[in-house]
N, C-alpha and C positions, 0 to 999 in steps of 0.2 A: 631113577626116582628123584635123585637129587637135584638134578637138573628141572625137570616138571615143577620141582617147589619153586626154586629161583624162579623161571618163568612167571607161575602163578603170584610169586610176591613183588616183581616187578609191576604185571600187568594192578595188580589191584593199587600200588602205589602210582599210575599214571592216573587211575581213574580218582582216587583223591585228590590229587594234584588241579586236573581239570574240574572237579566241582566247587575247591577252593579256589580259582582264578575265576569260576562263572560267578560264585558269591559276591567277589570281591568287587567286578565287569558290573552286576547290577544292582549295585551300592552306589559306587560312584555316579549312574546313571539318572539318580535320583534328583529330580529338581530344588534348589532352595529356592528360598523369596530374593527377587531383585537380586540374581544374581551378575559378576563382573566376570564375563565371559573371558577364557582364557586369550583364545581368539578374535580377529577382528568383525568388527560388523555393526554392534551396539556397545556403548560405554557408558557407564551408570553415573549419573553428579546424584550428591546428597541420598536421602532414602538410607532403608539400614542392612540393605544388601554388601555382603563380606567383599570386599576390595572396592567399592562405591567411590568415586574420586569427591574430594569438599570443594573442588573449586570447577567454575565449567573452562575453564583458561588449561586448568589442567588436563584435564578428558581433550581438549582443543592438543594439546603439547605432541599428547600421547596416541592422539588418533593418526590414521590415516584416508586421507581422501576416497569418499564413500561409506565411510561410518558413520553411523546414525549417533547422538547425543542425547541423550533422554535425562531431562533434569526433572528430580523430584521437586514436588509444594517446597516454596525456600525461601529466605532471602540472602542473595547473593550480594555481597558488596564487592565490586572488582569493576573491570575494564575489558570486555572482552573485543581479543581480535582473531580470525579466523586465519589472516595468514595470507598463504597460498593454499590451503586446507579446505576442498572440495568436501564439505558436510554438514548433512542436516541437522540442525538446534531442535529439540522439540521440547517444552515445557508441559509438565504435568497437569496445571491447570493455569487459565488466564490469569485467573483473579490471587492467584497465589503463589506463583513464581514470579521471582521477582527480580528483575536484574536492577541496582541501583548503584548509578557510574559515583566514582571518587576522586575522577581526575580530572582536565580538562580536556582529556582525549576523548573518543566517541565512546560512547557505555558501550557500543555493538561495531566492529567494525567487520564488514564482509568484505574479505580480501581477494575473492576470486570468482569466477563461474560456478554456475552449478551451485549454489549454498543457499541452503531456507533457512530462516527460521520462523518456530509458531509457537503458540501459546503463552505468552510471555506478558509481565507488566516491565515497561522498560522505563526508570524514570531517571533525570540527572538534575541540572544546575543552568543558571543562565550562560553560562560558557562550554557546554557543552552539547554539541550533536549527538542525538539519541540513534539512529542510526544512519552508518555512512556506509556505502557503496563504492569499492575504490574502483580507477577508472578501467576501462576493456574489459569490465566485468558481464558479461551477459548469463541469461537463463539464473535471472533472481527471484526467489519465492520470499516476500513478508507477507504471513496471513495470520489472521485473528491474534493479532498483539494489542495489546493497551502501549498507548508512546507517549510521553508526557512532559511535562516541566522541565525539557532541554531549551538550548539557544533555537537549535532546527531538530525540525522530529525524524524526518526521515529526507537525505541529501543522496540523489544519485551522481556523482561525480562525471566531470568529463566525459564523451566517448562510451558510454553505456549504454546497454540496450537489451529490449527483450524481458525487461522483470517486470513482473507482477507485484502488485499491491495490493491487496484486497482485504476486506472484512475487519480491517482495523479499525480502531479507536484513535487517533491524534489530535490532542489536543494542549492548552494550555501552554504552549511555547512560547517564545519572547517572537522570533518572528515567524516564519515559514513554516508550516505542517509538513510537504511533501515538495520539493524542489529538482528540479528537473535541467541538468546542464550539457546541452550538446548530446541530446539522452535521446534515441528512437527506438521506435516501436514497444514503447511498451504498455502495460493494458495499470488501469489504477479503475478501481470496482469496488463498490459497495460497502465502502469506508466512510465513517462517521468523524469527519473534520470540521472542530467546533474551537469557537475563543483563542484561535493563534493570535499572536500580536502584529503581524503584518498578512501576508496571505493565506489561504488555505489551501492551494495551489501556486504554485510559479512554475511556470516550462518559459527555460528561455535561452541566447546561446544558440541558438539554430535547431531547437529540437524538432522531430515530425513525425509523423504515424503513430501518432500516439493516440490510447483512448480515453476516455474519463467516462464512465458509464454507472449510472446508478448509485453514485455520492450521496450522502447528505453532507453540506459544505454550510455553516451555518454559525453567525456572531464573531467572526475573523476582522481583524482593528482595517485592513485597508481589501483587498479584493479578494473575491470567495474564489475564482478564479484566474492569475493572470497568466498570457501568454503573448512574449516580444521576440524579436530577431528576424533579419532579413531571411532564414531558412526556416524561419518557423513554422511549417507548411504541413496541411495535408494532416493536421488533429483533430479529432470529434469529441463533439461534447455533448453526450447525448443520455437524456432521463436519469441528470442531476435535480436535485433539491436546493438553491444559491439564493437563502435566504437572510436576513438580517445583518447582512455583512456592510461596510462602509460603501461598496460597490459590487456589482453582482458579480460581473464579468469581464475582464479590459485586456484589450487587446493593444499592442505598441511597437513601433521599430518595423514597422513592414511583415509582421506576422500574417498571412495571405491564405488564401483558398483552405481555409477550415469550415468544419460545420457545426452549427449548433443549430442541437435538434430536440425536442421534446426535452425539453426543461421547464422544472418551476423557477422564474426568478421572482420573488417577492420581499416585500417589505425592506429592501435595502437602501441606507440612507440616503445615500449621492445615486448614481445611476444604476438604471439595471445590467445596462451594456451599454458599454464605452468602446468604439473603436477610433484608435488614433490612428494615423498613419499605416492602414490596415484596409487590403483593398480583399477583391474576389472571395468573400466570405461567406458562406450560406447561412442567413438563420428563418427559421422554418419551425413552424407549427410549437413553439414557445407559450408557456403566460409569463406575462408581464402587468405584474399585480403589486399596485399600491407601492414603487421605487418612486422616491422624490422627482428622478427624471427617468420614466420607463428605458428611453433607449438614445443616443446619440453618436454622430459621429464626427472626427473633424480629420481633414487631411486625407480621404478616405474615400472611394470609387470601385464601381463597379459590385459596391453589395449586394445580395441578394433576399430581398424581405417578403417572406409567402405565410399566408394561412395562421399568423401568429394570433394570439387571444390576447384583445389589450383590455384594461378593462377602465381605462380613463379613455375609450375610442367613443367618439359620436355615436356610432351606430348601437349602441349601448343604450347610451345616455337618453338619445332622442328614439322616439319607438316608432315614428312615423319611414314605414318603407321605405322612402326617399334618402333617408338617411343611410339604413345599411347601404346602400350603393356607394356612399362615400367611401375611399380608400383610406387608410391608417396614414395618418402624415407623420414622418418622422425625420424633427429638426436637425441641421447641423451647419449651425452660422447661421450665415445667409443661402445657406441649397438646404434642400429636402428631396428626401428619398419617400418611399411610400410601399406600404404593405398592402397590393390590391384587392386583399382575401382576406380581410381579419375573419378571425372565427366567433362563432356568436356564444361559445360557452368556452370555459375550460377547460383542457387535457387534464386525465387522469394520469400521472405522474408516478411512478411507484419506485421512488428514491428508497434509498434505506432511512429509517426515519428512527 
């Protein structure tokens, strides 16, 4: 009999024990708000989640390659650099996270492959690059960031390639929005680059395969877009907005066999397209509306000018049939080249605007 109790009072003490560990198992199971996960994967800046890091340099320190960064609404005063730190930046909201640099280092520096960042207002000083890209870095994501009141807004370093640009805001820099060095293949979309102090674009350095598609590029002190170097080959520039800028488009230094295709260039003060020393070029079914000098070239052969819509062309001007048979003439020096298809309206253009 005495033994049947012990049994019994063991058995009943095992099944307390396990209803106390299941209590305990789904308690801690419990979600909080914004919490800092023990383990790797996501790391919390600012927000009022229990272990939340205050600085995103810190959450950077303490990550590892492959973690995600999730920075709450903020303003961040610091310097951030990624490192060799393979991870994505993500900001809570555009208009309200804010990184603003304090040194004369890049507010943003991406130190390796593989690293985004989004949602961000990135602002510094005239001696500072807002964000850099150091070199052999490939598979770069910047999308939907505000870039602002740096020296350069966004600098892909040497030997780069493959990043993406897109959906951002760049503006107000001292000179260069988005500069491009010895940089290929990569895609720049649907970004809003306005009022930089020198270009809105620069690819130069030998870069190629690159695209620029669907810009608004508009009020930049010297060209909305330029592109130089004897490897500068083989870039499109296709259903940009390159308006009101000092020059629309200029090409330099043997920049060769690129295409510009369905573009607005208008209202730019000096030319719309400039090509210097810049042969084998497509440009093709373009307007070119109301630039001081629609289009020129000097130094410069074998371009190719189709189907563009001028709207200072004869065949415009004068309504009499005879007229549209004339071809587009377009000066350079003493040679002209000639666009044998102007178009009689213009392309509908769907830039980000």
């Amino acid at each position: 009999m005495k033994n049947k109790l012990t049994a019994k009072s063991m058995i009943v003490s095992i099944v307390i024990l396990c209803i106390g560990a299941s209590s305990v198992t789904a308690y801690n199971i419990q979600p909080s708000l914004n919490p800092q996960p023990m383990g790797r994967g996501t790391l919390y800046v600012g927000g009022a989640g229990p272990g939340n890091y205050t600085s995103i340099q810190e959450a950077i320190d303490n990550s590892t390659s492959g973690d995600t960064i999730f920075v709450f609404a903020g303003t961040y005063t610091e310097n951030v650099d990624t490192k060799l730190k393979k991870v994505a930046l993500i900001g809570e909201d555009r208009d309200t996270t804010i990184i603003q640099g304090q040194t004369t280092n890049p507010v943003v520096r991406l130190g390796n492959s593989d690293t985004s960042i989004e949602g961000f207002t990135m602002m510094g000083n005239s001696d500072e690059t807002i964000i850099l890209v150091a070199s052999l870095s490939e598979n770069i994501f910047i999308t939907n960031n505000m870039i602002k009141d740096g020296m350069y807004g966004i600098v892909l370093s040497i030997t780069t390639s493959r990043a993406t640009i897109s959906d951002n805001t760049i503006m107000d820099n001292v000179y260069v929005g988005i500069q491009l060095q010895t940089s290929a293949y990569d895609l720049i979309q649907g970004n809003n680059i306005q009022n930089n102090g020198a270009q809105g674009i620069d690819i130069s350095l030998n870069s190629h395969h690159n695209s620029i598609l669907n810009n608004s590029i508009t009020g930049n002190g010297e060209a909305g877009i330029a592109i130089g170097g004897l490897a500068s080959i083989d870039n499109t520039i296709q259903g940009n907005d390159v308006s009101d800028n000092k020059i629309g488009i200029r090409f330099t230094g043997g920049a060769g066999t690129n295409e510009i295709t369905g573009n607005n260039i208008e209202g730019n003060a000096m030319e719309g397209l400039l090509l210097q020393s810049s042969s084998e070029n497509t440009i093709e079914m373009n307007n070119f509306i109301d630039n001081k000098r629609q289009a020129t070239f000097k130094i410069s052969s074998r371009n190719v000018w189709d189907a563009n819509y001028w709207n200072n062309w004869i065949g415009l001007k004068l309504s009499m049939p005879i007229f549209q048979k004339f071809p587009k003439v377009i000066l350079g020096g003493l040679r002209m080249n000639f666009d044998k298809n102007p178009a009689l309206a213009p392309y509908n253009v769907s830039a980000v605007i």
